[in-house]
C-alpha positions as CSV (number, residue, x, y, z in Angstrom):
1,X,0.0,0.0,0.0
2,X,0.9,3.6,-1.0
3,X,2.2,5.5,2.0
4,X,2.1,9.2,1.5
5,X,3.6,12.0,3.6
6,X,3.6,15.9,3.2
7,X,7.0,17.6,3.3
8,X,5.7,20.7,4.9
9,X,6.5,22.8,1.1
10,X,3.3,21.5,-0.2
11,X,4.9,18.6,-2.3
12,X,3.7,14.8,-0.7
13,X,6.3,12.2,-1.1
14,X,4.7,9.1,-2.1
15,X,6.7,5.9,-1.3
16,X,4.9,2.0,-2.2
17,X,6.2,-0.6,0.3
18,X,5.6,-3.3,-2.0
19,X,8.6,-2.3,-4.1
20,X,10.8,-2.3,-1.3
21,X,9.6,-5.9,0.0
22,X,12.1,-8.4,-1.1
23,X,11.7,-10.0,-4.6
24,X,9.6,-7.3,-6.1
25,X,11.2,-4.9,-8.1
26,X,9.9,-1.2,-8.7
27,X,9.8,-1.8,-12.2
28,X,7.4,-5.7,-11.5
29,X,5.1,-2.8,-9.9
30,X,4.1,-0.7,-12.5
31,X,0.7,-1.4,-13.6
32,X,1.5,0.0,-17.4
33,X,4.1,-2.7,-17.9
34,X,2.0,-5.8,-16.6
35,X,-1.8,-6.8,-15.6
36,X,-2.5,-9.1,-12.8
37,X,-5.7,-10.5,-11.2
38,X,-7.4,-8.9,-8.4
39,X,-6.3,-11.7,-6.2
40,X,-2.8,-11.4,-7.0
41,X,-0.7,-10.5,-3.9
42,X,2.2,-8.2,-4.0
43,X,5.1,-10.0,-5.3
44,X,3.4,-13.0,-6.4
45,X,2.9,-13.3,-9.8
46,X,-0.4,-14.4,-11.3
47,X,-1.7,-17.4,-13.8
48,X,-2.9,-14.4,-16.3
49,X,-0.7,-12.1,-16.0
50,X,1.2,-11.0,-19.0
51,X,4.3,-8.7,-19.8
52,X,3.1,-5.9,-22.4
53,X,6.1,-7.2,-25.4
54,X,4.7,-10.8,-24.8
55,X,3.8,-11.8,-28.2
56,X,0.1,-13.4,-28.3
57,X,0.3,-15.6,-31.2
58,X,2.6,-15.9,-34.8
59,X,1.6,-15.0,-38.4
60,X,3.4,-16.5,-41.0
61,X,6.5,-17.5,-38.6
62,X,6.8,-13.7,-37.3
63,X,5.4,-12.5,-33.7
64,X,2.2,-10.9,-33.2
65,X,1.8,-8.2,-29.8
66,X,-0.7,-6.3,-28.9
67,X,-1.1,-2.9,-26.8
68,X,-2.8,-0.2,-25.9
69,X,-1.9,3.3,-27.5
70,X,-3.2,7.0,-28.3
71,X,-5.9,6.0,-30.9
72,X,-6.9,2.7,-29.0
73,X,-6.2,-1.2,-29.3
74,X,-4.1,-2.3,-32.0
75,X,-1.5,-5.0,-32.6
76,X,1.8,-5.0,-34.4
77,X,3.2,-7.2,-36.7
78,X,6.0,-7.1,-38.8
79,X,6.6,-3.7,-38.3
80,X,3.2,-2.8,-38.7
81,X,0.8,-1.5,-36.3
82,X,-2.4,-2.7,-37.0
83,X,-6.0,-0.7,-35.4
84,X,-8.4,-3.2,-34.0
85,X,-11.7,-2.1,-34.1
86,X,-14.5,-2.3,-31.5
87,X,-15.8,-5.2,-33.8
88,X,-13.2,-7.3,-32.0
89,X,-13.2,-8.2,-28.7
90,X,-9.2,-6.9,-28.1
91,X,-8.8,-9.0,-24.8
92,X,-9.8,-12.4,-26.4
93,X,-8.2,-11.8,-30.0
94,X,-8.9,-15.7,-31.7
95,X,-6.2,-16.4,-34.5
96,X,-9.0,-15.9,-37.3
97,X,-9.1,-12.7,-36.1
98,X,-5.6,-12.1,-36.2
99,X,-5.1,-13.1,-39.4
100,X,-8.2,-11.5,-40.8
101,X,-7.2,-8.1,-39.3
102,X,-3.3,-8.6,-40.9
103,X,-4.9,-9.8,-44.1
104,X,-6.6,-6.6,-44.7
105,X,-3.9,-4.0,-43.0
106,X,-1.4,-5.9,-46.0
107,X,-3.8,-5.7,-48.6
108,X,-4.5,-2.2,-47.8
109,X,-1.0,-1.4,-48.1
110,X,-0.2,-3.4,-51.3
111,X,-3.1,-1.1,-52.8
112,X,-1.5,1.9,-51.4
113,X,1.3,1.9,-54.0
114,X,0.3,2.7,-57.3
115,X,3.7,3.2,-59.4
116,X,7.3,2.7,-58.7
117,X,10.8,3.5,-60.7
118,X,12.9,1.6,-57.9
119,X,16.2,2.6,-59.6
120,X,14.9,6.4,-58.7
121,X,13.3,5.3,-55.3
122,X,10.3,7.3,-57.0
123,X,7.0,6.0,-56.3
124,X,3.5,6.8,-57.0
125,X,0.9,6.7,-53.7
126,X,-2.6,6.9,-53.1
127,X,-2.9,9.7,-50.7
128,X,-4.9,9.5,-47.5
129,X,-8.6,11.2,-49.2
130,X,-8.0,10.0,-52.3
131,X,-5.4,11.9,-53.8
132,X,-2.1,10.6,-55.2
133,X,1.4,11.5,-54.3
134,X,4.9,11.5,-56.2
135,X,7.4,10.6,-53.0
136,X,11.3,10.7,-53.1
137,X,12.6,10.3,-49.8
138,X,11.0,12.7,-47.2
139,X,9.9,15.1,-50.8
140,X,6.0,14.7,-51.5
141,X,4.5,16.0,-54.3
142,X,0.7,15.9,-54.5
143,X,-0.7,15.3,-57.8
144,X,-4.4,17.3,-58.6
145,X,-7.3,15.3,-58.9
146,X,-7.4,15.6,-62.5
147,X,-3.7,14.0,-63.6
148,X,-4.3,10.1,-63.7
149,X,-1.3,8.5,-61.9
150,X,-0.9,5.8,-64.1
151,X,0.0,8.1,-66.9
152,X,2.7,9.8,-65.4
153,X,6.5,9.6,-66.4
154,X,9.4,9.3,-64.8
155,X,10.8,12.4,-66.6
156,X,7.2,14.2,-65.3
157,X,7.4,12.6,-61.4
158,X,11.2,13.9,-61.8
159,X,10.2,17.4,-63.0
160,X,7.7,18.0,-60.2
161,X,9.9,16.7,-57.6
162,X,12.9,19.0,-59.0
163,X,10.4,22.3,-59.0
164,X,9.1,21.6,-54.9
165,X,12.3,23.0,-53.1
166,X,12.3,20.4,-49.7
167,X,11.7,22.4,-46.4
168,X,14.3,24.1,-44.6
169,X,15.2,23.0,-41.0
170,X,14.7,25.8,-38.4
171,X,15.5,25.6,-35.1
């Protein structure tokens, strides 16, 4: 139990026994880094508890973790964070629903790219609300709504990349 006392400047020191009790580390206390059951008693560890890295389950021989961030549930794969809906029940993820949610997240990605010149690292990409972009690097060029991607040259991509200057640092 959390023990607090007031310093007399208005600041309250605030000091958990349980971290000091031997075997338990502070770090083993922190309630962001691990979940345990109610009836868990300090310094023992639980049947369901489970470190936040853990993975949960493997997707084509590669781990599969899940966590809780600024825009909700998701899990990463890959590389690849992956948004899980409120369709899915996030604490009891089955393995169809793994794979369904990492099906769509790489489909969605392999329809992302529309054109490449990988000798120029120039690619053509369907922008976020439905426009395109020319990328080279960190240099994004958006393309109007009216200029079909598909028909755009490398000398063209090159020519509107060349005419954007990239943005200065300022500090």
């Amino acid at each position: 139990t959390p023990v607090s006392s007031p310093t007399g400047l208005g600041a309250v020191i605030a000091l958990d026994i349980r971290a000091s009790e031997p075997g338990v580390s502070a770090a083993a206390t922190r309630p962001a880094r691990r979940r345990a059951t109610a009836d868990a008693k300090p310094g023992e560890r639980s049947i369901k508890e489970e470190k936040a890295d853990a993975p949960i389950a493997y997707y084509e021989g590669r781990e599969v973790t899940k966590g809780k961030g600024r825009f909700g549930p998701y899990i990463k794969w890959d590389g690849m964070f992956i948004n899980v809906n409120k369709k899915y029940d996030f604490d009891d993820l089955s393995e169809a629903d793994i794979a369904e949610l990492i099906e769509a997240k790489k489909k969605k990605e392999a329809e992302k790219l529309v054109r490449e010149w990988p000798e120029e690292k120039i690619r053509i990409e369907k922008g976020r609300w439905g426009r395109h972009q020319i990328i080279k690097g960190r240099t994004r060029v958006d393309l109007s709504k009216d200029v079909d991607p598909l028909e755009v040259s490398l000398e063209q991509a090159q020519e509107l990349l060349a005419k954007k200057k990239p943005k200065k640092r300022t500090k």
